[in-house]
N, CA, C and O atoms as a GROMACS GRO file, in nm:
protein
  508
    1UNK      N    1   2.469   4.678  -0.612
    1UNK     CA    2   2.586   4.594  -0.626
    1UNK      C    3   2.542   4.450  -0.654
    1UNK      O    4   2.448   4.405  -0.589
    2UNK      N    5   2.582   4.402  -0.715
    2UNK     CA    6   2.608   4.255  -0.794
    2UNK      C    7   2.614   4.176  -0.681
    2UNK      O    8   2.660   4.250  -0.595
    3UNK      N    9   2.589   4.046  -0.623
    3UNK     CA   10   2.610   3.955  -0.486
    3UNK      C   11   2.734   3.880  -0.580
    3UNK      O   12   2.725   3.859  -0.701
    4UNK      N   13   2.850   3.847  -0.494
    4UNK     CA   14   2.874   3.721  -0.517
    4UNK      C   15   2.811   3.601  -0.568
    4UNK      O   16   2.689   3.586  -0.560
    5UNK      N   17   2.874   3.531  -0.609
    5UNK     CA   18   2.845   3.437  -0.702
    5UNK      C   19   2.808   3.332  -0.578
    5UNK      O   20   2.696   3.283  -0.584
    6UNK      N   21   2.880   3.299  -0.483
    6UNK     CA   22   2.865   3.199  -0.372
    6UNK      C   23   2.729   3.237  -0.293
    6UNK      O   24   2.662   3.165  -0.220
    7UNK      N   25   2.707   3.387  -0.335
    7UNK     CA   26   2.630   3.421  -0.253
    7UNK      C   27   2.474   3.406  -0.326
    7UNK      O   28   2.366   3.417  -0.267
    8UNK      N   29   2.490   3.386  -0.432
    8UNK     CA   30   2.411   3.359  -0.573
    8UNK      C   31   2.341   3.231  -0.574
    8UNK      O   32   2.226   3.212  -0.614
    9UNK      N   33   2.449   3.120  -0.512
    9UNK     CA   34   2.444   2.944  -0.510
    9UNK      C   35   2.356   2.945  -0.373
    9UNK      O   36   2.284   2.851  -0.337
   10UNK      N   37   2.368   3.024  -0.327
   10UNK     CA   38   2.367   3.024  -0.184
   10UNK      C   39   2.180   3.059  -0.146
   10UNK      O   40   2.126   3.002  -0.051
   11UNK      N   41   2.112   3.145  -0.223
   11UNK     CA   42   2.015   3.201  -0.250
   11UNK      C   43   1.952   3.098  -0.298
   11UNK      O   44   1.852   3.061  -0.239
   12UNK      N   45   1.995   3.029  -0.415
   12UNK     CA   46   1.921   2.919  -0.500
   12UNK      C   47   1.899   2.790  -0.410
   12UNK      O   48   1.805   2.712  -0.409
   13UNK      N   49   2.008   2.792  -0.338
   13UNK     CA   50   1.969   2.645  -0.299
   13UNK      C   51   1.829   2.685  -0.139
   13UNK      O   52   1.751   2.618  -0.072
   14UNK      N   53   1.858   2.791  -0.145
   14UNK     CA   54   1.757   2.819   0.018
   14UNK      C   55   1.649   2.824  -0.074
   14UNK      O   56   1.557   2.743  -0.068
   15UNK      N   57   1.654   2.915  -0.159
   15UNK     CA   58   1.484   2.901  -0.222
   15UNK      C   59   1.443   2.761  -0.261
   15UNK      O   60   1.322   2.739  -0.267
   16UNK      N   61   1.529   2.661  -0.290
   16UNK     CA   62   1.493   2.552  -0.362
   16UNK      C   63   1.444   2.479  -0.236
   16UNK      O   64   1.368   2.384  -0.257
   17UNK      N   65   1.473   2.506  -0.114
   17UNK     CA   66   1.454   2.447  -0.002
   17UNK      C   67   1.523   2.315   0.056
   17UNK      O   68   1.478   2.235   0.138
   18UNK      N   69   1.695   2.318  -0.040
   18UNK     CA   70   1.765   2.223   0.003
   18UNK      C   71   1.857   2.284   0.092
   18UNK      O   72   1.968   2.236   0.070
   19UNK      N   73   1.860   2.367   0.183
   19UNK     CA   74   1.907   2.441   0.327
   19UNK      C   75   1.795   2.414   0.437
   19UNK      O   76   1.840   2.463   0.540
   20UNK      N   77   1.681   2.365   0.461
   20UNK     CA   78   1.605   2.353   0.495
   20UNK      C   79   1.646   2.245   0.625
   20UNK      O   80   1.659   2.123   0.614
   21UNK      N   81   1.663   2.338   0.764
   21UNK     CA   82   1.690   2.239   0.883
   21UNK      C   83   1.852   2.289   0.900
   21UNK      O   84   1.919   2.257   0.998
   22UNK      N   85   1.892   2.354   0.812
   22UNK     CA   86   2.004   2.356   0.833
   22UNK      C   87   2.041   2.516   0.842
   22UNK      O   88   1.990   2.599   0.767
   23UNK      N   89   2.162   2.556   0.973
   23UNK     CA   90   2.199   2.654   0.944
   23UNK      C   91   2.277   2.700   0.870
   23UNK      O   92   2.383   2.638   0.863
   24UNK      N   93   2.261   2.832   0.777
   24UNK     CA   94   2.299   2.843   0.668
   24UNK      C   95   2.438   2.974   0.650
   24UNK      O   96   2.419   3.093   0.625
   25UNK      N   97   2.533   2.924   0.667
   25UNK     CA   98   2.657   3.054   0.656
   25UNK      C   99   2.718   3.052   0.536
   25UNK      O  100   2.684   2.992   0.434
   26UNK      N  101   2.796   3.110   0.550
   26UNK     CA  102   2.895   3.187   0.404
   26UNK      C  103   3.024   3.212   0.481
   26UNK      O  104   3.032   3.253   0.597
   27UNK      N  105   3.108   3.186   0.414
   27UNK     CA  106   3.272   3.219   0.379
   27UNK      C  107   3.364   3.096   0.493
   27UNK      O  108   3.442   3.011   0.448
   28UNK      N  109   3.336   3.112   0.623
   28UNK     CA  110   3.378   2.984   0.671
   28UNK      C  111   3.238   2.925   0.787
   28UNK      O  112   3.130   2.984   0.794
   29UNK      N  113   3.267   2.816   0.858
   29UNK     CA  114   3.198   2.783   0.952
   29UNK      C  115   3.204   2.795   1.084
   29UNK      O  116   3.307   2.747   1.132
   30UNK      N  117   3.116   2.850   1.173
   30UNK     CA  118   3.155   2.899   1.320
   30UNK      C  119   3.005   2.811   1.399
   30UNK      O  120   2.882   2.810   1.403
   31UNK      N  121   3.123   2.748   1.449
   31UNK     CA  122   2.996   2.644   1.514
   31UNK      C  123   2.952   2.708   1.626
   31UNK      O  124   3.028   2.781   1.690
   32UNK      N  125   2.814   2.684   1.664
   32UNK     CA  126   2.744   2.779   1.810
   32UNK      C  127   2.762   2.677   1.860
   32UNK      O  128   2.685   2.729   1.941
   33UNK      N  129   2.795   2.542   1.913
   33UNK     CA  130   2.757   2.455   2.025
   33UNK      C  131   2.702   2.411   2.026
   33UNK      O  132   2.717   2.327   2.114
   34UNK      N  133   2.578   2.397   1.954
   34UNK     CA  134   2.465   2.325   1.981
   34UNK      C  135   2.478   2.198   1.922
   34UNK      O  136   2.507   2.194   1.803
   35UNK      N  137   2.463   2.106   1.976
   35UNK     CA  138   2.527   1.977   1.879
   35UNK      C  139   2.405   1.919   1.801
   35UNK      O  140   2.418   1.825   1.722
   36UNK      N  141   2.313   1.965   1.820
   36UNK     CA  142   2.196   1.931   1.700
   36UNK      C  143   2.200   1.979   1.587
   36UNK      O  144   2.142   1.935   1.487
   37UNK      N  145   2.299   2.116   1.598
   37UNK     CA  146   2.271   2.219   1.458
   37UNK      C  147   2.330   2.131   1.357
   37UNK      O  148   2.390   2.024   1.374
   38UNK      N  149   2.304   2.197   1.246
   38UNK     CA  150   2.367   2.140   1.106
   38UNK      C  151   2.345   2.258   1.053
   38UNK      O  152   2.258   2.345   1.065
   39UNK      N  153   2.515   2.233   0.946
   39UNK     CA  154   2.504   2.388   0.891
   39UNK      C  155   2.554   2.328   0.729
   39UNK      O  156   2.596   2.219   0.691
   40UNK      N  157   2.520   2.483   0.642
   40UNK     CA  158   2.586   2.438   0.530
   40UNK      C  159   2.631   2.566   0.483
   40UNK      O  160   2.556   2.659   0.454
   41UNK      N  161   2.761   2.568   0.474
   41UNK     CA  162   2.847   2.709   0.442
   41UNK      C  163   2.882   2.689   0.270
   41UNK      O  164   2.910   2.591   0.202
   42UNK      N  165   2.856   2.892   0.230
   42UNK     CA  166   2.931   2.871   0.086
   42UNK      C  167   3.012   2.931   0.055
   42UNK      O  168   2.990   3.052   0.067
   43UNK      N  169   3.104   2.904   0.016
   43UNK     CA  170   3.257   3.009  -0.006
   43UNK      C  171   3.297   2.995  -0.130
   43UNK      O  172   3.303   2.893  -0.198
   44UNK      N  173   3.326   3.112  -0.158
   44UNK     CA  174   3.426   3.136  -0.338
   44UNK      C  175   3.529   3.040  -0.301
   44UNK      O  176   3.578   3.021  -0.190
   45UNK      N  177   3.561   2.971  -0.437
   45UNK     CA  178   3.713   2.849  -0.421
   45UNK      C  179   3.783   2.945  -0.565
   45UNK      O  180   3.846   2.877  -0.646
   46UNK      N  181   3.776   3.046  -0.584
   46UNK     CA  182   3.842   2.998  -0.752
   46UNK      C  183   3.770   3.002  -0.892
   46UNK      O  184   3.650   3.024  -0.910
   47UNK      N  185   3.854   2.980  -0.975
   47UNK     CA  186   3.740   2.945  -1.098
   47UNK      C  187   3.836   3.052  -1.225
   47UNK      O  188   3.954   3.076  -1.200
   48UNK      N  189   3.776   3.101  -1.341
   48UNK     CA  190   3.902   3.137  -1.458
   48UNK      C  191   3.883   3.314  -1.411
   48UNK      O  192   3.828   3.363  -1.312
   49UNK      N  193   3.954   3.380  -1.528
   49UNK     CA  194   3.978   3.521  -1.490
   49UNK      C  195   3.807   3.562  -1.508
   49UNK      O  196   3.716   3.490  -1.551
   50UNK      N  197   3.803   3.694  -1.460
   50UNK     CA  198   3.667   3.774  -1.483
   50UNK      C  199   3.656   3.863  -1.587
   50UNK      O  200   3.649   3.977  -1.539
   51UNK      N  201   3.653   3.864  -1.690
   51UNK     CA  202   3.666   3.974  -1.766
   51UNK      C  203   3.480   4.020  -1.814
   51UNK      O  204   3.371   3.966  -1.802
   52UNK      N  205   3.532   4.145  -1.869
   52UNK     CA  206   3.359   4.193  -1.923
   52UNK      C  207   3.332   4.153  -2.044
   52UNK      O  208   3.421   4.137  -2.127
   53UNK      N  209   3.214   4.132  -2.066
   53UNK     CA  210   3.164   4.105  -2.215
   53UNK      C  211   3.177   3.927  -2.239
   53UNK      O  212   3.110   3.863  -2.320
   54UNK      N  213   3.255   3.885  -2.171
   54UNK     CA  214   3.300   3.720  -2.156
   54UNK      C  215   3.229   3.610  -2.075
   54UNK      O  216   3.146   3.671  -2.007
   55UNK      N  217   3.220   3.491  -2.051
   55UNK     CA  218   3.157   3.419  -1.955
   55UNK      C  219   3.300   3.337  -1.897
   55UNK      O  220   3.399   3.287  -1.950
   56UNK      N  221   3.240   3.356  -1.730
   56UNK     CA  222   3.370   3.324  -1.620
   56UNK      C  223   3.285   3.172  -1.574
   56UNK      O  224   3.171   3.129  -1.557
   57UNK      N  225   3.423   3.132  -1.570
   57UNK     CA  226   3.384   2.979  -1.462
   57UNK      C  227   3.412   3.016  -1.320
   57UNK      O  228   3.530   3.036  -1.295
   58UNK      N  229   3.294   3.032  -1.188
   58UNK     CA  230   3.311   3.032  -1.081
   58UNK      C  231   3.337   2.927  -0.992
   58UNK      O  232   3.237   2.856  -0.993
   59UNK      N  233   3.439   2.873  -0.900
   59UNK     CA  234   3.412   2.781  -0.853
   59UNK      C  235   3.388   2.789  -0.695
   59UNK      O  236   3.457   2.856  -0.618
   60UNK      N  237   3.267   2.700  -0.658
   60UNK     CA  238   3.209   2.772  -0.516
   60UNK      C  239   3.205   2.633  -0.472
   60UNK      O  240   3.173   2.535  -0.540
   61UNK      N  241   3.262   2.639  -0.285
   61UNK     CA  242   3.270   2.502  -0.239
   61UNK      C  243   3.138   2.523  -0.120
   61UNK      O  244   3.116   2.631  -0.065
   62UNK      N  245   3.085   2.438  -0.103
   62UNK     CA  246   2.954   2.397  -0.063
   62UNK      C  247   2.983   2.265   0.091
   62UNK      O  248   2.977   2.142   0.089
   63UNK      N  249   3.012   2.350   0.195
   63UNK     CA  250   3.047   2.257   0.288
   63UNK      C  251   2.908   2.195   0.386
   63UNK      O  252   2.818   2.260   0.440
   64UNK      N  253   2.927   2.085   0.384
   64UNK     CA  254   2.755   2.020   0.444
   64UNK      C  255   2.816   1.966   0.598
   64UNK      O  256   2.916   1.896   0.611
   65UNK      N  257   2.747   2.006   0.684
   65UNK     CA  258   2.779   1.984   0.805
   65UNK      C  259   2.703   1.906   0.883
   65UNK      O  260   2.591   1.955   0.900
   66UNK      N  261   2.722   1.789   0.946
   66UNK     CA  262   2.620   1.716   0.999
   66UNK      C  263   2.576   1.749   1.146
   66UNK      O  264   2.638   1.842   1.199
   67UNK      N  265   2.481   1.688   1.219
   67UNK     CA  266   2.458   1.710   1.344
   67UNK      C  267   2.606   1.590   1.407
   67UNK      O  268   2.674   1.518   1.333
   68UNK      N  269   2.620   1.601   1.558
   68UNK     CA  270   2.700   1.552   1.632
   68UNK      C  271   2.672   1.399   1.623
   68UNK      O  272   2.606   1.361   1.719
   69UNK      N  273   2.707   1.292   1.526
   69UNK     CA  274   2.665   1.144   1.552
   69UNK      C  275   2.541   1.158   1.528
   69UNK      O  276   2.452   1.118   1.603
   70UNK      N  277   2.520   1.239   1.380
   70UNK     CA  278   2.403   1.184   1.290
   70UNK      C  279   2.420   1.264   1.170
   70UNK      O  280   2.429   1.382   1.136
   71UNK      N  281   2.419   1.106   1.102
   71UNK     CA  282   2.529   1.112   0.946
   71UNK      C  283   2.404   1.044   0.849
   71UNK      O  284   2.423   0.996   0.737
   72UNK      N  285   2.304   1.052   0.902
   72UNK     CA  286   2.172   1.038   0.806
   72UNK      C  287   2.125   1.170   0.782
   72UNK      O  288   2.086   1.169   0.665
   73UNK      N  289   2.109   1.278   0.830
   73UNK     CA  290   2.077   1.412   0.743
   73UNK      C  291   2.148   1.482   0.697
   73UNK      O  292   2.114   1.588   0.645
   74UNK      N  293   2.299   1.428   0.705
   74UNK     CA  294   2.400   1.505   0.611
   74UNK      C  295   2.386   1.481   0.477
   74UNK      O  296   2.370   1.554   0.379
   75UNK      N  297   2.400   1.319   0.501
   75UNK     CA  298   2.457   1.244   0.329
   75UNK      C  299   2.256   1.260   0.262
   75UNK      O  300   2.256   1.235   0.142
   76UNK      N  301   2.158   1.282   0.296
   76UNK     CA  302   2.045   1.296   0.258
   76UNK      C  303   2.076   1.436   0.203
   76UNK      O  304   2.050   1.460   0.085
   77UNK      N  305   2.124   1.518   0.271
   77UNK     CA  306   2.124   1.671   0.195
   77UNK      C  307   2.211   1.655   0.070
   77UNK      O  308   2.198   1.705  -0.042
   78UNK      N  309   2.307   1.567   0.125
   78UNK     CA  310   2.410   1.599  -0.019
   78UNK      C  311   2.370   1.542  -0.106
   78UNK      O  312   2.416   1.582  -0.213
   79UNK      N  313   2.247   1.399  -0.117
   79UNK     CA  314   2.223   1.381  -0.204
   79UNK      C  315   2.170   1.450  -0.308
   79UNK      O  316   2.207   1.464  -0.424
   80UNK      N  317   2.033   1.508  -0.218
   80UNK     CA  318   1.954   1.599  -0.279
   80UNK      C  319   2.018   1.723  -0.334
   80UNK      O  320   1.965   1.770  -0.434
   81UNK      N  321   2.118   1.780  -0.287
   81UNK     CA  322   2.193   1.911  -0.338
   81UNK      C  323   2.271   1.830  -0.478
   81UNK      O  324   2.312   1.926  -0.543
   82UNK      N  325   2.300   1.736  -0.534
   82UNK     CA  326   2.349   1.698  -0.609
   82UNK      C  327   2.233   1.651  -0.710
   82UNK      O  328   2.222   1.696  -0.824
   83UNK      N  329   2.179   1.592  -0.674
   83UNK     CA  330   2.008   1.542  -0.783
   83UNK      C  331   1.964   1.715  -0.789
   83UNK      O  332   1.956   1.759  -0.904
   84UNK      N  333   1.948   1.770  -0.725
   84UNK     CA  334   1.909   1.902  -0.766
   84UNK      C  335   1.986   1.965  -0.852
   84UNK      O  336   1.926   2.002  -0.954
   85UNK      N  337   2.107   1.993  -0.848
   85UNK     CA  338   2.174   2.008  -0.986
   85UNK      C  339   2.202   1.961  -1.094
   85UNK      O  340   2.209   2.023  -1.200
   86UNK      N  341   2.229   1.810  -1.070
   86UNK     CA  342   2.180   1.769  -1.224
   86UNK      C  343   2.040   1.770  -1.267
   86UNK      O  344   2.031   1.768  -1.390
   87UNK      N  345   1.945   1.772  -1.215
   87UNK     CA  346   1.788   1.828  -1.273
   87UNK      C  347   1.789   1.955  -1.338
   87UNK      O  348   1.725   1.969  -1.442
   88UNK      N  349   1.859   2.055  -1.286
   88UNK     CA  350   1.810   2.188  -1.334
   88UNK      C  351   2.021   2.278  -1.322
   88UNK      O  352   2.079   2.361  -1.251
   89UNK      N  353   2.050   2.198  -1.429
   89UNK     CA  354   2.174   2.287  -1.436
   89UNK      C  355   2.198   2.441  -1.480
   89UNK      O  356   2.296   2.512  -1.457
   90UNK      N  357   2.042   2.480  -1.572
   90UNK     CA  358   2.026   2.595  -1.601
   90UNK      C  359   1.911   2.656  -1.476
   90UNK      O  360   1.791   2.666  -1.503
   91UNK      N  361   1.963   2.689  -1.351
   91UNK     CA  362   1.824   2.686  -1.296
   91UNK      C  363   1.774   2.824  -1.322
   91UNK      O  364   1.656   2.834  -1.289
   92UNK      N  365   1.838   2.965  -1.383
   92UNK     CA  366   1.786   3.087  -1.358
   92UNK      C  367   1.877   3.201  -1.375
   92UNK      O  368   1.968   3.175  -1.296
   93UNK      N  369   1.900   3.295  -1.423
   93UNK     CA  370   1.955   3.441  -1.478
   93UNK      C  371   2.066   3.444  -1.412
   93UNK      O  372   2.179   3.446  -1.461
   94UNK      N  373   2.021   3.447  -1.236
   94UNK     CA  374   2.124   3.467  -1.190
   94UNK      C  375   2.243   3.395  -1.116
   94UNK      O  376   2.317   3.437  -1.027
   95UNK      N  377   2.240   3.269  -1.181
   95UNK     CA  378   2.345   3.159  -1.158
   95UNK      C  379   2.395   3.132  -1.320
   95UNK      O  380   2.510   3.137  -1.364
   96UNK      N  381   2.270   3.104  -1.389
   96UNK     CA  382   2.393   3.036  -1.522
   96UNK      C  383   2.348   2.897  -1.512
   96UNK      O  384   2.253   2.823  -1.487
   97UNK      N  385   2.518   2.908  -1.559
   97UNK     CA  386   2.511   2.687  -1.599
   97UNK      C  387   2.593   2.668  -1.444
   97UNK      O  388   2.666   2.752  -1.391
   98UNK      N  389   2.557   2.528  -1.388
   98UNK     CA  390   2.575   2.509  -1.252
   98UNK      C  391   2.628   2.344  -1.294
   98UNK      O  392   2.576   2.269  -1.377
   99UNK      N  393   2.720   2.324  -1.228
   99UNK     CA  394   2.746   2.151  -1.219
   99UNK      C  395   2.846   2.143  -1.112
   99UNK      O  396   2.936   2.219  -1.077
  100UNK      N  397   2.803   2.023  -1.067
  100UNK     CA  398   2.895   1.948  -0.944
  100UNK      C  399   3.018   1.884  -1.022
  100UNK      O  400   3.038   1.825  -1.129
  101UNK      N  401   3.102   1.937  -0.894
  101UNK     CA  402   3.288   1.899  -0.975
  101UNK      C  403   3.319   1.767  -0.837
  101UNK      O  404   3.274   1.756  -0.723
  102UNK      N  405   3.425   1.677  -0.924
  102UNK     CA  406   3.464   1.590  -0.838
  102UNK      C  407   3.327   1.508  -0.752
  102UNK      O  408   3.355   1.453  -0.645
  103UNK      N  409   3.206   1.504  -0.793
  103UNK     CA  410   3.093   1.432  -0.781
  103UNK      C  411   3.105   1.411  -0.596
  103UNK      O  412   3.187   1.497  -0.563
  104UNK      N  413   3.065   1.347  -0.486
  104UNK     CA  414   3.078   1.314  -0.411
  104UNK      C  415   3.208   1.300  -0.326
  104UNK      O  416   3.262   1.190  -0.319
  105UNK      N  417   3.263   1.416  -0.254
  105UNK     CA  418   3.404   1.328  -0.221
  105UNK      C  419   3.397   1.237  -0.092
  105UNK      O  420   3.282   1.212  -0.056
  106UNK      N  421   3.493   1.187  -0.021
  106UNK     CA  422   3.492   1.101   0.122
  106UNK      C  423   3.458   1.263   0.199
  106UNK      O  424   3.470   1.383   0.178
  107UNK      N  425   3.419   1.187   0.276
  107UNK     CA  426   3.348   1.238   0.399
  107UNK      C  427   3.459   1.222   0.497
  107UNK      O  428   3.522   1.120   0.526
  108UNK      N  429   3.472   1.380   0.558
  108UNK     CA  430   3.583   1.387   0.721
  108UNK      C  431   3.500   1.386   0.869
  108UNK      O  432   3.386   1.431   0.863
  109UNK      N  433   3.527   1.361   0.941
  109UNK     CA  434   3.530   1.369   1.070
  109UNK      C  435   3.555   1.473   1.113
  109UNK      O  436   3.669   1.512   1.087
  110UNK      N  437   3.455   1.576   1.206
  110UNK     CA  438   3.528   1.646   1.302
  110UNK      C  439   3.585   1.586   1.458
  110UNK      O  440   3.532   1.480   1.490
  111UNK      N  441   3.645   1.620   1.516
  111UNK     CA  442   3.636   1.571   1.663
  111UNK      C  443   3.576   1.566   1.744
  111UNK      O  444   3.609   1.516   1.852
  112UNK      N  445   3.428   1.636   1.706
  112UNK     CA  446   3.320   1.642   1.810
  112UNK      C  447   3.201   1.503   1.733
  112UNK      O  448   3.096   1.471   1.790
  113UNK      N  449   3.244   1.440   1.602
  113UNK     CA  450   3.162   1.346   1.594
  113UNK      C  451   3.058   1.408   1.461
  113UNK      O  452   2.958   1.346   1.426
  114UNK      N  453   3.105   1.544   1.393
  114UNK     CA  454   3.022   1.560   1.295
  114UNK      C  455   3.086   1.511   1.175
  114UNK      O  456   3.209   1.503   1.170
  115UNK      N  457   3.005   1.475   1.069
  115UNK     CA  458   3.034   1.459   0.940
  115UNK      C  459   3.003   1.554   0.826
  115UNK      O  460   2.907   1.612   0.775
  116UNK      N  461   3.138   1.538   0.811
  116UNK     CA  462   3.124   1.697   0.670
  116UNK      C  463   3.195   1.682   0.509
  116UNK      O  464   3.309   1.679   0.464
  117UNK      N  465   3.050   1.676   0.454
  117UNK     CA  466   3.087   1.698   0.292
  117UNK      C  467   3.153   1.829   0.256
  117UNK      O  468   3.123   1.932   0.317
  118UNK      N  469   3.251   1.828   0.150
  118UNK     CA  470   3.299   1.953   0.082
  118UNK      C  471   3.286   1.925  -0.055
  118UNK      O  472   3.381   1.888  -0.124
  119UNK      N  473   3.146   1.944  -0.105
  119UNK     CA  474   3.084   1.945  -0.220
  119UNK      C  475   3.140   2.091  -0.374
  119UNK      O  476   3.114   2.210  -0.354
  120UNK      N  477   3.181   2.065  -0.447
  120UNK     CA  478   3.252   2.192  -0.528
  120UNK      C  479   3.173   2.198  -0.644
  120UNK      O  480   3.153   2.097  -0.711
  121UNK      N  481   3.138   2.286  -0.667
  121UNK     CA  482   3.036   2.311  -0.801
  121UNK      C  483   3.078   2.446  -0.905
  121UNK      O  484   3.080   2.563  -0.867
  122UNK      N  485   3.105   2.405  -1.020
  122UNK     CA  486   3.148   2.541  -1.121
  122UNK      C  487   2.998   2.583  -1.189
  122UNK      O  488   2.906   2.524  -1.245
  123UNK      N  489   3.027   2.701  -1.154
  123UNK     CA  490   2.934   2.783  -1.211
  123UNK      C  491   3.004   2.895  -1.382
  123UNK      O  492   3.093   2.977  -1.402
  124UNK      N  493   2.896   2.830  -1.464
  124UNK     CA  494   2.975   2.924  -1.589
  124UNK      C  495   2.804   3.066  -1.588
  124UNK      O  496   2.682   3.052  -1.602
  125UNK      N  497   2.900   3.190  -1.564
  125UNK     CA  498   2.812   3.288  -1.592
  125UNK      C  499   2.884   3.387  -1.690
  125UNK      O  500   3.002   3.381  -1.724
  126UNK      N  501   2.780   3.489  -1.733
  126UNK     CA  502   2.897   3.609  -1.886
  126UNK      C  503   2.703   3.685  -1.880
  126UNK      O  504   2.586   3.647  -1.881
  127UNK      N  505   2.779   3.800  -1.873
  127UNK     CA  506   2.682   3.902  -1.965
  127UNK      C  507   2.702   3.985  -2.046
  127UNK      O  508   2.608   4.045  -2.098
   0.00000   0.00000   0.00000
């Protein structure tokens, strides 16, 4: 079976070693408590129809989660997850063409004091 596409983004960026320190989920975020952790979740958002023989625009949102009152290894990841895609927008077979949508947005607050990017990136793939 074929992985998801989120699950695709999701692979690339761990091998690239920009998940690195961070725990790494898919579809939503379930915090363990630990207020040191940092996580970075990837979930399908969307994107055009799927058809065969065609190339689909995927769109996958990329949530960056900071530790509890430390907002220096968040916005460092997101940088790098963003310089990493514009470096290598073709990075490999099984992603395609990759680009960051809506570039940087504001940054939310949780109530426990973390800071969290919701980074969105379209992926164009077709075979």
């Amino acid at each position: 079976m074929t992985p998801m596409m989120h699950e695709r983004v999701r692979d690339l960026f761990v091998d690239a070693g920009l998940c690195d320190g961070f725990v790494v989920q898919t579809l939503y975020w379930k915090d363990a408590g630990k207020k040191l952790d940092k996580f970075i979740v990837f979930r399908p958002n969307g994107g055009t129809a799927i058809r065969d023989d065609l190339s689909s625009e995927y769109h996958i949102l990329v949530d960056v989660v900071g530790a509890v009152d430390n907002n220096k290894d968040v916005d460092v990841a997101v940088n790098n997850i963003v310089e990493y895609v514009q470096k290598w927008p073709l990075p490999n077979d099984c992603v395609g063409f990759i680009e960051n949508m809506g570039s940087i947005p504001a940054p939310v607050l949780t109530s426990e004091g973390r800071l969290v990017y919701r980074l969105q990136f379209a992926v164009t793939f077709g075979e």
